[in-house]
Every structure is written in C-alpha cells, then in structure tokens.
Steps between C-alpha positions, in 0.01 A plus 500: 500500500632823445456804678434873367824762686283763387219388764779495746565866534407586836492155675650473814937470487537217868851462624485186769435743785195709344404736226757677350330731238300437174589397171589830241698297218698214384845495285548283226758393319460523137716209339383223811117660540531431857422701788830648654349710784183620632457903628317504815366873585608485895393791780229728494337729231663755667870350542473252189818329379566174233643244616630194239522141586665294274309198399722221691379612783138503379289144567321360220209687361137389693269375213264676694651854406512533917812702639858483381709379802819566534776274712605813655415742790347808478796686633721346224243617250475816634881554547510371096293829384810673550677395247202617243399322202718319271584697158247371206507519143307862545671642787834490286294716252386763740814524679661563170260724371540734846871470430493619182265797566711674803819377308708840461436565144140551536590793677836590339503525082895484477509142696199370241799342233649302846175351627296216380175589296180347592474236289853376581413492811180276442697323278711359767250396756339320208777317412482364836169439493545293215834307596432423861170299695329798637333497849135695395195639698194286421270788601675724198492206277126469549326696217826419264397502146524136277671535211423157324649408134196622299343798724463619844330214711398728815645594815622301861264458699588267781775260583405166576785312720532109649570323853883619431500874444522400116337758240310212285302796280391814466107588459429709171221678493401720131184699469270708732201328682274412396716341195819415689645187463772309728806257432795380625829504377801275628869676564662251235286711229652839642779605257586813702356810727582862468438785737564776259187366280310361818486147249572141491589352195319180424551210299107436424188611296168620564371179335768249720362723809180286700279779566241482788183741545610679845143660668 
C-alpha cells in the first residue's frame, strides 16, 4: 500500500519521549527517489524553527498515514534545528541569485567586465544540478509541470511513497474539475527535473498515461 506525503503535512513529528513538532516537508533525492530527511516545524507560532531528521533515524512509514516517529528524543530534535535545513536543488539557486544581485558590480559600472553576468552565474548552479543527485523539496516540486515526449501531460500533484521511505510515483493530475483527470507516474520514467522551468522531463505520452476521473 502506498501512502500520499502530501496528506502528511501537518501530522504529528514523535521522538521516543513525546511530540516533537509537525511535519512541514520531506527531501528527496533525485537519482535514488528516496526520502533523505523529513522537516519537522518545532516550537511555537511565535518562536518557530525547522528542524531536519534524516531518514535513518525515521521508523518505517504506518500504512495508516498515523505519525512519523522518530528513534530520537525531543531534545536531540530540537538541538538538530540548529543546524537549519540542508541545501536543495533550489536553495543553491536563490543563494546564487542574492549573490549575484549585491555582488559589487551591480552597484559599481567599472567592476561590471570582472564579475560574472547572470546567466553565468545560473549557468553554473545548473551544471550542478545536472551532474550531481540533488537533495529537493517535495512541497516545491508539487505543482511541477510534465513535460512528456509528445505534449505537456499536467502537473505534480502528490507523491505517493512505500513501507521504506521509497518514492514509488508521483500523482499527475491535468485539467480543472470538473474535467480533471489523475495518474501515476513511476521515477524510472523521470528523465530529469529542473527548477529554473519548474518541469520534469518525462519519458511517456498522453496516450501511454492511465487516466482516472478524479471528483
């Protein structure tokens, strides 16, 4: 049986002494399309702060979608928000995007011929994007566009995960209700995911896709 992470936001985060926050995200990994860490929102709405468990330390998922349980305290989870949350695919892009816009030369014309342009600079984080496996936010790569091989097959809707913390599809949904329709598509069909175009690349067809009514 597999089990929707979308559904999951908010559910309760239990280290083996008590609650230790709520569920905010998961991390991927790209290349493995497994589940690397999960973000638990710790504190109160007024003193907030992520904290991110890495998924050894997670027990198996609950086919019953109950909490996520941790084999840790709350103390160590709560000491673990310090260290913030690991850098993903699109936190390399912001960061350099900031970079590059209080870089020196935005201010000063005679440095301009020293410093990198802007699409140099994109250029390089998405060289790494494309070399490396890439730890990314499923909550950002909900409402990702499908680029299939013969036309745009809709947009992520959900991820659907097993027992092990193992990504085994991803829930497509194209069209507006009352005409939307639902399918899944496996990782081993993914050829590749892109923050700069918010897509995945797909090796399937609108006709190879099993579409469901969704109501």
């Amino acid at each position: 049986m597999l089990v929707s992470l979308k559904g999951m936001f908010g559910l309760p985060v239990v280290a083996l002494d008590g609650k230790a926050g709520k569920v905010n995200d998961f991390l991927f990994d790209d290349q493995f399309w497994s589940i690397r860490y999960v973000v638990a929102e710790t504190g109160s709405w007024l003193h907030s702060r992520s904290a991110t468990v890495p998924a050894v330390l997670m027990l198996p998922l609950r086919r019953d979608r109950g909490p996520v349980q941790l084999e840790m305290t709350v103390k160590e989870v709560l000491n673990g928000s310090a260290t913030g949350v690991p850098r993903t695919v699109s936190g390399r892009y912001r960061v350099a995007i900031q970079q590059w816009l209080f870089m020196p030369h935005r201010w000063r014309p005679e440095t301009a011929t020293a410093a990198s342009t802007f699409p140099q600079v994109l250029a390089s984080v998405r060289a790494g994007e494309l070399a490396n496996a890439n730890l990314r936010s499923v909550r950002e790569v909900i409402g990702y566009r499908i680029q299939g091989l013969d036309r745009t097959l809709g947009t992520v809707d959900d991820f659907r995960v097993d027992e092990t913390w193992t990504v085994r599809g991803l829930s497509i949904r194209q069209g507006v209700w009352p005409f939307r329709r639902l399918a899944e598509l496996r990782p081993n069909f993914i050829e590749g995911l892109s923050w700069l175009s918010k897509s995945i690349a797909a090796v399937a067809t609108n006709d190879t896709m099993r579409w469901q009514r969704s109501f």
